[in-house]
C-alpha positions as CSV (number, residue, x, y, z in Angstrom):
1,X,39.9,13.3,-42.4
2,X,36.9,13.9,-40.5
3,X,36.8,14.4,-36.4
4,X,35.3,11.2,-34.4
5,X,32.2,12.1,-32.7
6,X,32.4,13.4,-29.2
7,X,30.6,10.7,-27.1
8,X,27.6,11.5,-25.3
9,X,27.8,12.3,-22.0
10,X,24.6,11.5,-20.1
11,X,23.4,12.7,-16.7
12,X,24.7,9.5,-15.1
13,X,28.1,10.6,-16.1
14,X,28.0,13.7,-14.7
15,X,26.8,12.5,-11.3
16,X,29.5,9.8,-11.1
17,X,32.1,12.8,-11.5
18,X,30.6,14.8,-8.9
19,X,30.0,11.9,-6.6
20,X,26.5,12.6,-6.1
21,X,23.5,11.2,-7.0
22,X,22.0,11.0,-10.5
23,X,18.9,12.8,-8.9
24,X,21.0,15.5,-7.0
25,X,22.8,16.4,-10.5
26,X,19.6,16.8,-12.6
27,X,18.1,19.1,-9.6
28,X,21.7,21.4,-10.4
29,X,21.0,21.4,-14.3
30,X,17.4,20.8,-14.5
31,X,16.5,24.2,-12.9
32,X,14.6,22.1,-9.8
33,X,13.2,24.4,-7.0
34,X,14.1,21.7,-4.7
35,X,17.3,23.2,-3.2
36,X,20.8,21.1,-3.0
37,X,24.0,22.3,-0.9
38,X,26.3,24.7,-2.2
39,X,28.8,22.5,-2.3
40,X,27.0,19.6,-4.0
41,X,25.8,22.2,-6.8
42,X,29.4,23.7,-7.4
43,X,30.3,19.9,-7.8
44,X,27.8,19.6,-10.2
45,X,28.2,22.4,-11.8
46,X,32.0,21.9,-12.2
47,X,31.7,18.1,-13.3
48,X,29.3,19.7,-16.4
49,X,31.7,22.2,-17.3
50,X,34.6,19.4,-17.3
51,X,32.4,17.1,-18.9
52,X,31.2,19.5,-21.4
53,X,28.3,18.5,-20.7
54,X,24.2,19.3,-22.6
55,X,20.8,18.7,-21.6
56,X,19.5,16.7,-23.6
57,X,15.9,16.5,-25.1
58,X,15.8,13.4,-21.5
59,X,16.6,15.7,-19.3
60,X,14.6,18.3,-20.7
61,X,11.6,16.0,-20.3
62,X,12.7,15.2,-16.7
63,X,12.6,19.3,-15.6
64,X,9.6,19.3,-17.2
65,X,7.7,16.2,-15.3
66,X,9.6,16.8,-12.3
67,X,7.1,18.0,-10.0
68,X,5.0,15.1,-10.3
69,X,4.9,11.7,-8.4
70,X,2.9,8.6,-10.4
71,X,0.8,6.7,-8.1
72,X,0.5,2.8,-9.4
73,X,-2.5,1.1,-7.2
74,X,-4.4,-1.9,-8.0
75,X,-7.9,-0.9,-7.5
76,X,-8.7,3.1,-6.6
77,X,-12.2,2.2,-5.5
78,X,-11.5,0.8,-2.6
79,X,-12.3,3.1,0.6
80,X,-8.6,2.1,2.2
81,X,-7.3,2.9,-1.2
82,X,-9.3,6.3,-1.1
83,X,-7.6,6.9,2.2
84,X,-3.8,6.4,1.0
85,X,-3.9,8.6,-1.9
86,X,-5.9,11.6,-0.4
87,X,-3.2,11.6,1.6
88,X,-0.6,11.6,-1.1
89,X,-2.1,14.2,-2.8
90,X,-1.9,16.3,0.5
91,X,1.7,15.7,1.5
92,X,2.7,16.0,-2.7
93,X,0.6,19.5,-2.5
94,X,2.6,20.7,0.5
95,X,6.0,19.9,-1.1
96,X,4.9,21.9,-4.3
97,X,4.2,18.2,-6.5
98,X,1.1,16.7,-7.5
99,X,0.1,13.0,-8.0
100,X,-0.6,11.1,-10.5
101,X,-2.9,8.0,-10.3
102,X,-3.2,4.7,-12.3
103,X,-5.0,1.5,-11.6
104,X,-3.7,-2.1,-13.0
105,X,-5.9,-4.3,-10.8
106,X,-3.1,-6.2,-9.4
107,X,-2.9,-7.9,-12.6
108,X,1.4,-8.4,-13.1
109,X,1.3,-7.7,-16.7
110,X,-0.7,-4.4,-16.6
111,X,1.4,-3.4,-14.2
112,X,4.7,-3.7,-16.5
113,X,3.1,-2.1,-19.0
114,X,2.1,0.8,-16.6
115,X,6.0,1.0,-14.9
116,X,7.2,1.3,-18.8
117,X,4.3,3.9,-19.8
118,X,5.0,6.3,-16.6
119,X,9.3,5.5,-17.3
120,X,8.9,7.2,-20.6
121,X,7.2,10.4,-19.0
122,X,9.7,10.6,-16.2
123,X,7.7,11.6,-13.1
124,X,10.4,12.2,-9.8
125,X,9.1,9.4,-8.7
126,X,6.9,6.7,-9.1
127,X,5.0,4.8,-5.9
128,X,3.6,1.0,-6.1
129,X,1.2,0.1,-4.0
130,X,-0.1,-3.7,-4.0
131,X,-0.6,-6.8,-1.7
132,X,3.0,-8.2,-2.8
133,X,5.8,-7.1,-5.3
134,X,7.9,-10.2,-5.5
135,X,11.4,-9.3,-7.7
136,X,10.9,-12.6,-9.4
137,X,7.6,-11.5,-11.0
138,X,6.9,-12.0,-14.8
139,X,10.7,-13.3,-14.8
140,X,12.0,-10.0,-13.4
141,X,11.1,-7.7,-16.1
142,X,9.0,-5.5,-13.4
143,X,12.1,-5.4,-11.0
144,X,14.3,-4.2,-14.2
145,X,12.6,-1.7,-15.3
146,X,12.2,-0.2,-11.5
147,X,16.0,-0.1,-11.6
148,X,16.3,1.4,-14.6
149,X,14.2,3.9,-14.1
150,X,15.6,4.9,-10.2
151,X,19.1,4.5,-12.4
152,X,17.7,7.3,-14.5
153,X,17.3,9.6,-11.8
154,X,14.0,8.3,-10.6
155,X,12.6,7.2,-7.8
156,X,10.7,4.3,-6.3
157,X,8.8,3.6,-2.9
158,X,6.6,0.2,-2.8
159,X,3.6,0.4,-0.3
160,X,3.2,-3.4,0.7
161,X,5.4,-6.6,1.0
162,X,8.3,-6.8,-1.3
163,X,11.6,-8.1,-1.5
164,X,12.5,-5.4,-4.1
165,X,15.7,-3.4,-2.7
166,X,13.7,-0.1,-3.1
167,X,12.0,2.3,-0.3
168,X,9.1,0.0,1.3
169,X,6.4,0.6,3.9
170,X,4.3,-2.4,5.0
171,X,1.6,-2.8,7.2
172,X,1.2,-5.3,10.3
173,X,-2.1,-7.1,8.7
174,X,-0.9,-10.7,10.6
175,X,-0.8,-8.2,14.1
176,X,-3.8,-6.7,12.8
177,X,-5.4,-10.3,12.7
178,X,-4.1,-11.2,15.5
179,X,-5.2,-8.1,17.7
180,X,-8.8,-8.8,16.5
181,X,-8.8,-12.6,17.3
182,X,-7.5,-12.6,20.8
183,X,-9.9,-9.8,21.6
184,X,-12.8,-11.2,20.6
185,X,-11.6,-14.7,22.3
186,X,-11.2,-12.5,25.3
187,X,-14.7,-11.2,25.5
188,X,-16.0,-15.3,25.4
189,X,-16.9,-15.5,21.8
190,X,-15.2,-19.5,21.5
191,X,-17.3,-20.7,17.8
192,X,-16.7,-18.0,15.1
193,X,-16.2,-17.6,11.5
194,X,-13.5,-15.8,9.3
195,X,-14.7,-13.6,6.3
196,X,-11.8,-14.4,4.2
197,X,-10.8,-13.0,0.8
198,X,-9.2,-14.9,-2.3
199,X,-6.3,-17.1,-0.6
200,X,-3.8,-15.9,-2.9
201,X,-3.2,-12.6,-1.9
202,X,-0.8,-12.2,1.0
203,X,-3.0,-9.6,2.6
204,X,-5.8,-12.2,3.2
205,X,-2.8,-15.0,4.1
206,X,-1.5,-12.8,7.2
207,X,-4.6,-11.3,8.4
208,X,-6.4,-14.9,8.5
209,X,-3.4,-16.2,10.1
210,X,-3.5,-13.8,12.8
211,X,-7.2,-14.1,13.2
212,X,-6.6,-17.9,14.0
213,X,-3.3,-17.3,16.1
214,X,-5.1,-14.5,18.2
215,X,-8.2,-17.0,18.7
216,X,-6.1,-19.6,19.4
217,X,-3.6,-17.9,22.2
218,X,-7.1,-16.6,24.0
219,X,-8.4,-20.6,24.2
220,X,-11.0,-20.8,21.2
221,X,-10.3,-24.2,19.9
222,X,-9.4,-24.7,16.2
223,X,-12.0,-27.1,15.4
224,X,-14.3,-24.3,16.3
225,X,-12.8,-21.8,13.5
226,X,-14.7,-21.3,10.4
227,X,-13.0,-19.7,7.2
228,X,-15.5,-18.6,4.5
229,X,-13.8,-17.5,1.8
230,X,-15.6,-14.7,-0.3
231,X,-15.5,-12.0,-2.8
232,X,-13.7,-8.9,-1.1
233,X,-16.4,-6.0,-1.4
234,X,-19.5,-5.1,0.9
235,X,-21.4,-7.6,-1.6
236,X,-19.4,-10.5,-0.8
237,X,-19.9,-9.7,2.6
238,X,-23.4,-9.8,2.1
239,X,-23.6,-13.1,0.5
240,X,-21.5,-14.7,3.2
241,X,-23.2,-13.2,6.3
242,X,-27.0,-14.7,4.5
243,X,-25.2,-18.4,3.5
244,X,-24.6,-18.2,7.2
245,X,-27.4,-17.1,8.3
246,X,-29.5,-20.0,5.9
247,X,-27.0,-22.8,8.0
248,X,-28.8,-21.5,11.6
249,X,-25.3,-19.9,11.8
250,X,-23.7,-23.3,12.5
251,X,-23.5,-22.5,16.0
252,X,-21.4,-19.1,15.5
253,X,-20.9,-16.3,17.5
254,X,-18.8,-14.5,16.2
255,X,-17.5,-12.8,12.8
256,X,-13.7,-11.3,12.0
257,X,-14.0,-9.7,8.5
258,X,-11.1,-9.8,6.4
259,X,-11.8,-5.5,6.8
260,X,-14.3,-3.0,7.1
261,X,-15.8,-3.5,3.8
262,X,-16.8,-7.1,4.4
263,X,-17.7,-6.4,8.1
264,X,-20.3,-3.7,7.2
265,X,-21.5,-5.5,4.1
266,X,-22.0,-8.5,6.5
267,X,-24.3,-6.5,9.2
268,X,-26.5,-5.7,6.2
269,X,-26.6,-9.5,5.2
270,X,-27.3,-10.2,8.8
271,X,-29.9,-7.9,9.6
272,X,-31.6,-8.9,6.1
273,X,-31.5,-12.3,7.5
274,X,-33.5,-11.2,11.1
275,X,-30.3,-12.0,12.5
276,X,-28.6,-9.2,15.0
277,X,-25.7,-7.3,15.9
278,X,-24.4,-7.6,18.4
279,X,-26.8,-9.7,20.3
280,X,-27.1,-12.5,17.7
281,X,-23.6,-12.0,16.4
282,X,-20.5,-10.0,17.4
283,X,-18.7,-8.8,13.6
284,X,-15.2,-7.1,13.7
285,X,-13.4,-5.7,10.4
286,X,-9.8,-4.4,10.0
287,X,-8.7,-1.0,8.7
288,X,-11.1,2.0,10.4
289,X,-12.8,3.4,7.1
290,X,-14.5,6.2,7.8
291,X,-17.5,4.7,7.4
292,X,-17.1,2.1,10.4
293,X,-17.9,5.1,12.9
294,X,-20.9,5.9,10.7
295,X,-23.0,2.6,10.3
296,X,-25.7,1.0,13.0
297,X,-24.1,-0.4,15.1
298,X,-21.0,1.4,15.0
299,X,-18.0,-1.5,13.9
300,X,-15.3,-2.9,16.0
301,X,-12.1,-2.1,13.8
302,X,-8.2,-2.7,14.2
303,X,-7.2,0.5,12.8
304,X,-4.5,0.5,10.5
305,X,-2.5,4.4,10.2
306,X,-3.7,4.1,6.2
307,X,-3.4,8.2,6.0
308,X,0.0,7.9,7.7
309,X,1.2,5.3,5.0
310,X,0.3,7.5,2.1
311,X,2.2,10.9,3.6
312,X,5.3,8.9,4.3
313,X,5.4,7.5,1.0
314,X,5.3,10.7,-0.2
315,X,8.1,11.7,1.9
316,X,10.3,8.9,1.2
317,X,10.0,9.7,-2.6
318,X,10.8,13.2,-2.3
319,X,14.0,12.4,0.0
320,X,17.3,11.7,-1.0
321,X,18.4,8.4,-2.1
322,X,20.3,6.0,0.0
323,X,19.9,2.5,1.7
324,X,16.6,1.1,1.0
325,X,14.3,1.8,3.9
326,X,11.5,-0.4,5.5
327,X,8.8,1.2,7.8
328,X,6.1,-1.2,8.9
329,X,2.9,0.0,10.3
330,X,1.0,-1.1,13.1
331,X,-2.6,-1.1,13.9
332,X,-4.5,-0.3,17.1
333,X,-7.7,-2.0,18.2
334,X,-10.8,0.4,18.5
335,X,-14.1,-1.0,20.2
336,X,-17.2,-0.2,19.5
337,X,-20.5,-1.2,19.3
338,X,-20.3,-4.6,16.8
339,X,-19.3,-7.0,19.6
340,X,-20.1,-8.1,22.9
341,X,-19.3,-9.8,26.4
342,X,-20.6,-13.3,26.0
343,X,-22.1,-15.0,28.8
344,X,-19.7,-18.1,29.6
């Protein structure tokens, strides 16, 4: 009569018998140069031996992808965007990995597919970045196949809001906003428009929000708040600045861009219309690209630590896995020449 087969013993198994973690265990049998404890590897290593445990053509794929982190943005073309992953790529570079970069353009679907693509190649970690990764997204599927995936031994770090139970690191854009309202209410500016993005996206919600909350607490009256909603890009800052511009301004002195992108392409628009900065119009933007220290005149920014984000999420991928952590990042307001004391 023939034997039974043995059952398989996966990775998973193995960890749960050394009480460790499923990523500690493939470091021990994968042949990682990331070093573990003694005591965690003779664990390991014992746990194998009892299990009679075998790498499997999975795990072989795992050593093999390990050094690698997979980078899932929505748009790489984006200066801010720029900013976060050359910073990746440095903090990856120092730990001995390398990063990995896809874009999905925020679209849900496209991002699935891309989380199911990069699960099959098993990077050490993957990191989402995106306005908002809600778990109830395209019915959950997203949010399942994260869990699978850390389950296997991966990891997963989210850069922006999310109620996911995963590494996250957020950025302050409603105290951004807000920074950037009350200090252009506190140089006298009281009738001034907000260059606004598509509503949906939480990143526009909470820095318009704090626009009109910062405004508000430095006594610019809400009637005298103007959103313009336009395409987020130096071109739909242009074509906001000129309808402006073609309404005699409406009376406005002042313009908070939704960031630094619409705020410069809004001094070109300005200028194109005869109309100047800062003595026709005071524009401040939100993030610190590079470039805002470069144009004519140089922009008034709340700079948000984008560089900072990137190398932390780097780190957090690379660490250990426990408790979901939640680092949220703060800006800092930097005046230049884009705005200016208004006669009362």
């Amino acid at each position: 009569m023939p034997h039974a087969a043995r059952p398989t013993v996966t990775l998973h198994d193995v960890a749960a018998a050394a009480g460790v973690s499923v990523a500690t265990a493939s470091r021990v049998l994968g042949g990682s140069a990331r070093k573990v404890a003694p005591e965690y590897e003779a664990r390991v290593l014992a746990a194998a031996a009892a299990l009679r445990y075998t790498v499997d053509a999975s795990a072989r794929a795992m050593r093999r992808a390990s050094d690698s982190i997979a980078l899932v943005a929505d748009d790489l073309t984006t200066p801010s965007m720029g900013m976060i992953v050359a910073a990746m790529e440095r903090e990856a570079r120092t730990a001995g990995a390398f990063v990995t970069v896809s874009a999905t353009m925020g679209a849900h679907e496209r991002q699935l597919e891309t989380v199911r693509l990069l699960r099959a190649l098993r990077p050490r970690a993957l990191v989402l970045t995106s306005s908002r990764f809600m778990a109830h997204a395209l019915g959950g599927r997203l949010l399942k196949e994260l869990a699978a995936y850390e389950r296997e031994g991966g990891r997963v770090v989210i850069v922006g809001e999310t109620d996911m139970a995963f590494d996250a690191i957020g950025f302050d854009d409603y105290g951004a906003g807000r920074a950037a309202g009350a200090f252009l209410a506190g140089t006298g500016h009281r009738r001034v428009a907000i260059f606004a993005g598509v509503r949906e996206l939480r990143t526009v919600s909470d820095r318009t929000a704090g626009f009109a909350d910062g405004l508000r607490a430095g006594g610019v009256d809400e009637r005298d708040v103007r959103p313009v909603y336009c395409e987020v890009s130096r071109q739909g800052g242009f074509d906001a600045a000129r309808r402006l511009a073609e309404e005699g301004m409406d009376g406005r002195q002042a313009v908070l861009a939704l960031n630094d992108t619409v705020a410069i392409g809004a001094m070109s628009g300005f200028r194109a219309a005869g109309i100047n900065v800062p003595e026709d119009v005071s524009v401040t933007g939100i993030d610190d690209i590079p470039l805002a220290g470069d144009v004519t005149p140089r922009l008034t920014t709340v700079a948000l630590p984008l560089a900072h984000a990137g190398a932390e999420a780097i780190r957090f991928a690379l660490a250990e896995a426990g408790e979901p952590r939640r680092l949220i990042v703060e800006g800092r307001l930097i005046v230049r020449d884009s705005t200016r004391l208004r006669d009362a």
